[in-house]
C-alpha positions as protocol buffer text, in pm:
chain_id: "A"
residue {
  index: 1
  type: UNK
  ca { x: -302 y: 2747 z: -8906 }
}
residue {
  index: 2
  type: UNK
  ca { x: -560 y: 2819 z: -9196 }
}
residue {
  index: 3
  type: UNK
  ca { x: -274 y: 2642 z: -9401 }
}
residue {
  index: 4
  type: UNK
  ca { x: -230 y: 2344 z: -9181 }
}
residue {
  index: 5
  type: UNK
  ca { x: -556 y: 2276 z: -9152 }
}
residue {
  index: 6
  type: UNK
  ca { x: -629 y: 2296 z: -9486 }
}
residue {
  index: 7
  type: UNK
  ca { x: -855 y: 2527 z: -9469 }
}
residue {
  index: 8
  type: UNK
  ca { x: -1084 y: 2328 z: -9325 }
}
residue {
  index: 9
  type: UNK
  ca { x: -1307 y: 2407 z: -9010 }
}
residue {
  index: 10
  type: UNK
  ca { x: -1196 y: 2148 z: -8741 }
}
residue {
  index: 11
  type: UNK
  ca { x: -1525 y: 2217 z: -8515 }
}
residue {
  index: 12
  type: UNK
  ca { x: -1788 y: 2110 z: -8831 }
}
residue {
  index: 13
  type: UNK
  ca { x: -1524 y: 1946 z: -9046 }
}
residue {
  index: 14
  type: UNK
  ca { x: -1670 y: 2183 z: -9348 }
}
residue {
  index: 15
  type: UNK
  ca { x: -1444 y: 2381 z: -9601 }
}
residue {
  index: 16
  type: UNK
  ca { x: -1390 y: 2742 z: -9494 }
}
residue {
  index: 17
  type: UNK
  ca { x: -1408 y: 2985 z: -9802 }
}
residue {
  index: 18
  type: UNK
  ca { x: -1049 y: 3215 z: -9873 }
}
residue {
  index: 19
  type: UNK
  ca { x: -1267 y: 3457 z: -9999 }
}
residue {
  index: 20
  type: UNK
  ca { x: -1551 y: 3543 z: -9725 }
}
residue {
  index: 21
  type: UNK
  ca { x: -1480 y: 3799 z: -9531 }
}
residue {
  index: 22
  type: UNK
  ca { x: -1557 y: 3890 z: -9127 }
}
residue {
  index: 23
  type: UNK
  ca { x: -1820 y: 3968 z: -9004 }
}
residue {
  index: 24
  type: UNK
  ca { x: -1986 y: 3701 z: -9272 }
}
residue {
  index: 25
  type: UNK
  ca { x: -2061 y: 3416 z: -9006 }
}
residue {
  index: 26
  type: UNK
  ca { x: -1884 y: 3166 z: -9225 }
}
residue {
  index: 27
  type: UNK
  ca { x: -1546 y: 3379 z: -9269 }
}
residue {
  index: 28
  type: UNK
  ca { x: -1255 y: 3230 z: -9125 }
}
residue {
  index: 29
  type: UNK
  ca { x: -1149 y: 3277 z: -8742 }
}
residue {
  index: 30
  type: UNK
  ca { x: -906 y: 3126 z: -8525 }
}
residue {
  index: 31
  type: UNK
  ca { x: -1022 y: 2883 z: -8206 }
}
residue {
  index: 32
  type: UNK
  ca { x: -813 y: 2862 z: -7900 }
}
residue {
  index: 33
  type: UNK
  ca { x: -879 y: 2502 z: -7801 }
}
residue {
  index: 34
  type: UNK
  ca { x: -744 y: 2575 z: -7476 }
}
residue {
  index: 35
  type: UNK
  ca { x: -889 y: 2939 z: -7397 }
}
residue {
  index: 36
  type: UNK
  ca { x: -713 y: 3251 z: -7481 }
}
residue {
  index: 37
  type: UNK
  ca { x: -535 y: 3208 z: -7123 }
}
residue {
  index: 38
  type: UNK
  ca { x: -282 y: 2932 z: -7271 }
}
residue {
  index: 39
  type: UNK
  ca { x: -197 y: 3273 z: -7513 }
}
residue {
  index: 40
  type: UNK
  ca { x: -163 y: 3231 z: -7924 }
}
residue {
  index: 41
  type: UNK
  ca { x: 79 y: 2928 z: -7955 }
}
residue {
  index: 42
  type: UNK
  ca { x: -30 y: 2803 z: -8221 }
}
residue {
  index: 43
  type: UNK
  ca { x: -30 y: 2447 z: -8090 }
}
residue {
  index: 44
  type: UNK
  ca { x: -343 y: 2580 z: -7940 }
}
residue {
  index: 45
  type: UNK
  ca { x: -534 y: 2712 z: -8219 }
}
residue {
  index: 46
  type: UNK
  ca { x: -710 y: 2550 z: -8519 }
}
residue {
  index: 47
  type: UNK
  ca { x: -879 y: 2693 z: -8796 }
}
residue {
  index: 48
  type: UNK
  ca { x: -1249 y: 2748 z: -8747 }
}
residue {
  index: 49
  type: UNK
  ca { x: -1532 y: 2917 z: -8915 }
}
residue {
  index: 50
  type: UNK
  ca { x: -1638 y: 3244 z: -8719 }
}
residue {
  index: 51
  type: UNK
  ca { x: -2034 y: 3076 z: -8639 }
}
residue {
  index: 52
  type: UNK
  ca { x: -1868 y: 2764 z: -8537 }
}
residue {
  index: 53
  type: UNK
  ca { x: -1623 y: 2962 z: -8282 }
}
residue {
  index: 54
  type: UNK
  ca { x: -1846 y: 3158 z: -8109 }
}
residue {
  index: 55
  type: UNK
  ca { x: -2114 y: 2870 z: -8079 }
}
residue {
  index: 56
  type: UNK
  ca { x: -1822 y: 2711 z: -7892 }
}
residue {
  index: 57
  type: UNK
  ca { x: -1739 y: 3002 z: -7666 }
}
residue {
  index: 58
  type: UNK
  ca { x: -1462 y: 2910 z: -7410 }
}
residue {
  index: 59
  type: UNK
  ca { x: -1338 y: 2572 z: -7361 }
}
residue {
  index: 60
  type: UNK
  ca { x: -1214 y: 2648 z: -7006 }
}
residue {
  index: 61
  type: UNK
  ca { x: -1577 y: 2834 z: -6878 }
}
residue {
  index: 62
  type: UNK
  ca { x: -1690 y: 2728 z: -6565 }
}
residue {
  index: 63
  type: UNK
  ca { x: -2050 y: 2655 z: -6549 }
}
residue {
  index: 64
  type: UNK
  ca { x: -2238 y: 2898 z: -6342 }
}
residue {
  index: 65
  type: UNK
  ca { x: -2263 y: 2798 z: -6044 }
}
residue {
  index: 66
  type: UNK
  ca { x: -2668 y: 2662 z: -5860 }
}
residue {
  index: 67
  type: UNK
  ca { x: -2856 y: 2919 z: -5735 }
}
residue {
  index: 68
  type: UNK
  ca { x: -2848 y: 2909 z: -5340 }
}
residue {
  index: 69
  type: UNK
  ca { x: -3212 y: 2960 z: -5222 }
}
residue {
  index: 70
  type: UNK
  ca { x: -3327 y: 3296 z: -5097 }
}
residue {
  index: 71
  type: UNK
  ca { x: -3365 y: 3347 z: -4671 }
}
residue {
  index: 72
  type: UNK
  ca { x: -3683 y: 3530 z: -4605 }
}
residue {
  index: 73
  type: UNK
  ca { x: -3643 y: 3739 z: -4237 }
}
């Protein structure tokens, strides 16, 4: 996919460098735009830099659901 997408990051739009390396936060990683549950088809994943992945975490996350209130006996 780093191919495809021309090695370009398609969550900032920036160019992703061939020649950093993980764990450098700009090194190139792989996004599942559907979560990891939809597997690795690679329909599903785009080229991303590592920062820009994890600062998108999982696109299928719940949000946590409202506190209920506490019962005092």
């Amino acid at each position: 996919m780093l191919t495809r997408d021309r090695w370009i990051c398609q969550l900032c739009g920036k160019p992703i460098s061939k020649y950093l390396r993980h764990p450098h936060p700009y090194s190139a990683h792989v996004h599942h735009t559907k979560g990891k549950a939809y597997g690795d088809d690679p329909e599903f994943l785009v080229a991303a830099h590592r920062k820009c992945n994890l600062d998108a975490g999982d696109p299928t996350a719940q949000p946590d659901p409202a506190p209920r209130p506490m019962t005092r006996w």
